[in-house]
C-alpha positions as CSV (number, residue, x, y, z in Angstrom):
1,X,97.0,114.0,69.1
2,X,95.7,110.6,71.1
3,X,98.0,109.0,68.1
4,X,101.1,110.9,69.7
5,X,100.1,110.6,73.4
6,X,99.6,106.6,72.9
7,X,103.4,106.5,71.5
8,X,104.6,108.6,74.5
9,X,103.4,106.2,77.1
10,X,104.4,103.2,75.0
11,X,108.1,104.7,74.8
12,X,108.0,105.9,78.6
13,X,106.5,102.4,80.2
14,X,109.6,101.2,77.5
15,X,111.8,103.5,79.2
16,X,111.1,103.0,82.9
17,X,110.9,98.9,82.5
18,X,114.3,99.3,80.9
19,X,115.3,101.5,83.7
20,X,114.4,99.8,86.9
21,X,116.0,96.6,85.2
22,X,119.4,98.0,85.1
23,X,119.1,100.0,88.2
24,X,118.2,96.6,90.3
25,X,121.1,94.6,88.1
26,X,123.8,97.2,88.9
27,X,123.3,96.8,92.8
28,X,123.1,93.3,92.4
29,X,126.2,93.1,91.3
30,X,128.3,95.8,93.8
31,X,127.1,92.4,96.0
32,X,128.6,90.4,94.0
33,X,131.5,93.2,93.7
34,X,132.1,93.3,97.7
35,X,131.5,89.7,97.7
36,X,134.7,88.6,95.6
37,X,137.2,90.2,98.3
38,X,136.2,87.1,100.1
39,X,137.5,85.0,97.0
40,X,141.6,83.9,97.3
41,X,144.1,85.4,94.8
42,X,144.0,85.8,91.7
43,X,140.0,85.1,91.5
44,X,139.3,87.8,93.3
45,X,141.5,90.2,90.9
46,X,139.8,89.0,88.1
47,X,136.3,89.0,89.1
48,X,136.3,92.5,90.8
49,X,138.1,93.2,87.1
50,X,134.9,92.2,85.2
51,X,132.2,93.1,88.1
52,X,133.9,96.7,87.1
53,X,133.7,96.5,83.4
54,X,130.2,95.3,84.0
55,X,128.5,98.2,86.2
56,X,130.2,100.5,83.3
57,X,128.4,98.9,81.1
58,X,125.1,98.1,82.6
59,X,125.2,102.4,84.0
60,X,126.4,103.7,80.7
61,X,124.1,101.3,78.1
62,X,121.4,100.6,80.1
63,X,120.6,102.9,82.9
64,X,121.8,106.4,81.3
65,X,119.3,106.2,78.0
66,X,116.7,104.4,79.8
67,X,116.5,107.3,82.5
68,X,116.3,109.6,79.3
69,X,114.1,108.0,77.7
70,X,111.9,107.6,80.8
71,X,112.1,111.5,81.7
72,X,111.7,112.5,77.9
73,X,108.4,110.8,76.9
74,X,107.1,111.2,80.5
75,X,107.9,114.8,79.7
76,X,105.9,114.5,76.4
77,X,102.5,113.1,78.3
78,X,102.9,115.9,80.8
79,X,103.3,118.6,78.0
80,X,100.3,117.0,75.4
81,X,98.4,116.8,78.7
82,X,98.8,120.6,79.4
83,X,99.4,122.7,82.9
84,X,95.9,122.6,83.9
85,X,95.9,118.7,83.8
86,X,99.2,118.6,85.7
87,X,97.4,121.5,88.4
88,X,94.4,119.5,89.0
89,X,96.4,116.3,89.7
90,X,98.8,116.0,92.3
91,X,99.4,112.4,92.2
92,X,101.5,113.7,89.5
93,X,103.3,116.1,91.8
94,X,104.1,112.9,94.0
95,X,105.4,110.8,91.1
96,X,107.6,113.6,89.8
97,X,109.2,113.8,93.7
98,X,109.5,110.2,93.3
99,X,111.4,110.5,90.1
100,X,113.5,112.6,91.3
101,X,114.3,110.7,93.7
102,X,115.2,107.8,91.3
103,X,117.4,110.2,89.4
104,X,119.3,111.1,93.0
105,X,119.7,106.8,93.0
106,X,121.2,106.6,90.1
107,X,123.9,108.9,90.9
108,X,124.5,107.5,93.7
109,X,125.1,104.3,92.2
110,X,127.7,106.4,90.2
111,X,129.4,107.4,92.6
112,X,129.5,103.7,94.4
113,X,131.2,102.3,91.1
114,X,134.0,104.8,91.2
115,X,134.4,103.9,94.5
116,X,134.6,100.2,94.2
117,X,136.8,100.8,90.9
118,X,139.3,103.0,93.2
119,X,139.2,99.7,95.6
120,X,136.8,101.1,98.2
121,X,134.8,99.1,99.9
122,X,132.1,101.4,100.9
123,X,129.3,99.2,102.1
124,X,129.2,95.1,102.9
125,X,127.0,92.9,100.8
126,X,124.4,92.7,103.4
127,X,124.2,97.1,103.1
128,X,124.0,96.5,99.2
129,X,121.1,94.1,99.7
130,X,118.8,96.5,101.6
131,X,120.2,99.4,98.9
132,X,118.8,97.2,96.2
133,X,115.3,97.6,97.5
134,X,114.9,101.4,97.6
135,X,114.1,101.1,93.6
136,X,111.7,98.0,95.1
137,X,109.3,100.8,97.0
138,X,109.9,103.6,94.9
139,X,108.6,101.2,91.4
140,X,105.7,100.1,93.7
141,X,105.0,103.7,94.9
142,X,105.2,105.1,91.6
143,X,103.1,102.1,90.1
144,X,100.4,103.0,92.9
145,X,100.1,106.7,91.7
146,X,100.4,105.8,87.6
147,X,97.2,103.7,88.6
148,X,95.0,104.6,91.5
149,X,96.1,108.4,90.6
150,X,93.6,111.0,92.8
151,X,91.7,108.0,93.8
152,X,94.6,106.8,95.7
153,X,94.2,107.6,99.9
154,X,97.9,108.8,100.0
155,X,98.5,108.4,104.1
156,X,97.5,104.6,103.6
157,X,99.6,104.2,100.9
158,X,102.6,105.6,102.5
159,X,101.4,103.3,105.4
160,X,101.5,100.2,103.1
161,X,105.0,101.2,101.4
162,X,106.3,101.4,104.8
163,X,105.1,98.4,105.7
164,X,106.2,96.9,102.6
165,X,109.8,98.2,103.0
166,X,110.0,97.3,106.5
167,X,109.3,93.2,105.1
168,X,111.6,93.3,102.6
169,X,114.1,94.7,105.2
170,X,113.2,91.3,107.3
171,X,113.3,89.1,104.1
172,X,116.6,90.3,103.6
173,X,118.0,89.5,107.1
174,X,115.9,86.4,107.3
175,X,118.0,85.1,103.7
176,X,121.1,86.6,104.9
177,X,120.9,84.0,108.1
178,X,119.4,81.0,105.7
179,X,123.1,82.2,103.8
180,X,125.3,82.4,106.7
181,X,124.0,78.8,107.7
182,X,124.3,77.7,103.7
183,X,127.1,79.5,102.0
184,X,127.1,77.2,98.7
185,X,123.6,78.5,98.7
């Protein structure tokens, strides 16, 4: 059985790595996306053309099995580990909220490339910037639970995240000035 349970985490830490990657390259590019209205005819055509074709591709190939894969090994772990090991650890029941969570992202990134396909602009490059961090805190969260699990004093870590997410929110107007002052930056 430890034979099995060692192949469900490799597939799952396969799975979320996989995940997060394509979650943090398809709001990258909606930047990008927003970013080639500001780009003269026909450029701007062509590259909100292939930005499209691309966050298809990237949600469809990448984020869609990795999420499945992610949810069906973790699933796996949960069910070799058994209901009284899931009972006696709530870290778990955190990391599962967190998941969820994760899951409710990803659809909304769906929902963000139909409306950029339909020519909706429904947040600036600046909005997408601070979007592309919420996978940021919840990977760091999540890694905080997978490792410090019941050990882990959960109102100083939801202290830290904060704090964490509130200095990525500063990085991310600090660069946004350093990139109004340099555009060819």
């Amino acid at each position: 059985m430890q034979a099995y349970y060692l192949l469900f985490k490799s597939l799952h830490v396969f799975g979320f790595v996989a995940w997060f990657a394509g979650l943090f390259y398809l709001v990258r590019m909606f930047v990008y996306h927003v970013e080639a209205n500001e780009k003269p005819q026909p450029e701007q055509d062509i590259l909100k053309k292939q930005f499209a074709l691309m966050e298809n591709r990237v949600y469809k190939i990448i984020c869609n099995p990795a999420m499945m894969i992610t949810w069906t090994f973790g699933l796996l772990m949960l069910i070799t580990n058994g209901l009284e090991w899931l009972r006696v650890n709530p870290w778990m029941h955190i990391k599962l909220t967190l998941l969820v969570l994760l899951v409710v992202y990803q659809l909304w990134c769906k929902r963000i490339i139909k409306k950029l396909e339909a020519g909706e602009l429904p947040f600036n490059s600046y909005q997408f910037r601070l979007a592309n961090e919420v996978p940021t805190i919840l990977l760091l969260s999540i890694a905080l639970l997978a490792v410090y699990r019941n050990t882990l004093d959960f109102l100083w870590a939801f202290l830290g995240i904060i704090g964490f997410g509130v200095l990525l929110v500063v990085f991310t107007k600090v660069y946004k000035r350093f990139r109004e002052r340099n555009p060819e930056a």
